[in-house]
N, C-alpha and C positions, 0 to 999 in steps of 0.2 A: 044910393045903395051899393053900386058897383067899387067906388069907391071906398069903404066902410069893408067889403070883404075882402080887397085888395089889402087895406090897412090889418085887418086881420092877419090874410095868410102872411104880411110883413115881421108883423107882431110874432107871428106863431117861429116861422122860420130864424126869428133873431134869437127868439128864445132855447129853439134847439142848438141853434148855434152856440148860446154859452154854456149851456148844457156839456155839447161836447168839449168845450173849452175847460170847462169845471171837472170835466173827468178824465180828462187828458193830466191836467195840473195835480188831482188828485191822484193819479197812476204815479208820476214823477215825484210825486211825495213822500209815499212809500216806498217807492225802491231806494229814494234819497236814506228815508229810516231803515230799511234793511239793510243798504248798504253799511251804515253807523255801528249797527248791532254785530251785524258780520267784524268789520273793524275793530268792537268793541272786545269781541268773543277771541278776534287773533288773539288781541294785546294779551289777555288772560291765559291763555295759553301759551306763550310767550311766557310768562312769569312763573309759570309750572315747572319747577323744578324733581326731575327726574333722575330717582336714585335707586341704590338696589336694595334687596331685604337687607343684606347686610353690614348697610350705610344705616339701614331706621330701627332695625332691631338690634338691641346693648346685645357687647361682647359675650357676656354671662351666659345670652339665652342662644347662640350658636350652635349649641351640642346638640339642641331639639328640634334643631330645624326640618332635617330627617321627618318628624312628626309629621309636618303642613305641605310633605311633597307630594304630587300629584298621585305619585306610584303606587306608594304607602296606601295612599286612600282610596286608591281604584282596587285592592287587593280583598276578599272576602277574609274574614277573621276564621280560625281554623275551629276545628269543630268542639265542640266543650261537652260535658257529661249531661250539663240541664239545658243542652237541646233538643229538644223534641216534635216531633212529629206530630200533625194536627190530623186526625181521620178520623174521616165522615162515613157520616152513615152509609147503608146500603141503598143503591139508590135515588140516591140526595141530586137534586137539581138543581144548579145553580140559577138565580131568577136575572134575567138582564134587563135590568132597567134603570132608570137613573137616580141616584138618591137627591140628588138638587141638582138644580138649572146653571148651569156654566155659561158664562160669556164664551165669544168667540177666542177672546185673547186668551181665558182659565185654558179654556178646551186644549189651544197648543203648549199652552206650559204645564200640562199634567201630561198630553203626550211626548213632550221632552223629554218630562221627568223619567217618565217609566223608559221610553229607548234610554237613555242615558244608564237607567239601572237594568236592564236587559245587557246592556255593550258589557257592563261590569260582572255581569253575573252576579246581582244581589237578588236578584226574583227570577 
């Protein structure tokens, strides 16, 4: 019998052993494929060819460019006849609650959203 659990804990000990060997080989496998991917991802980037707007946009549409500048479109539009003012009643209570459930990631891209249009002064 002593010999039977001797063969045992033999058995059991060879088997952790490959175990770790399996997962060792396994670890060095996938860095082998990240590594490949990373290499692969250089190459591609490498091949990206970096121009300016006015290398990709035709001569013709130059005048407009003005239009797509940063400056342009951080500016509020000046005031027109049919804008109007929205007022509320007397006493009116604004209710704080949520109208639908946000992810964690909605929640920071609606809070972007508004600082971004708060910096600009649109709201």
């Amino acid at each position: 019998m002593a010999k039977t659990e001797g063969e045992k804990q033999k058995k059991e000990k060879m088997q952790k052993e490959r175990k770790k060997e399996f997962g060792k080989l396994r670890i060095e496998e996938e860095i082998k494929i990240a590594r490949m991917i990373e290499e692969k991802q250089e190459e591609k980037e490498d091949l990206i060819e970096i121009r300016t707007v006015e290398e990709i946009v035709p001569r013709r549409f130059h005048k407009y460019s003005k239009v797509f500048e940063n400056k342009e479109l951080e500016r509020m539009l000046a005031r027109k006849t049919w804008d109007h003012a929205i007022d509320l009643r007397e006493g009116f209570v604004f209710l704080k609650k949520k109208i639908y459930p946000l992810s964690r990631i909605e929640r920071e891209e609606v809070q972007k959203f508004l600082r971004d249009q708060l910096r600009k002064r649109y709201i």
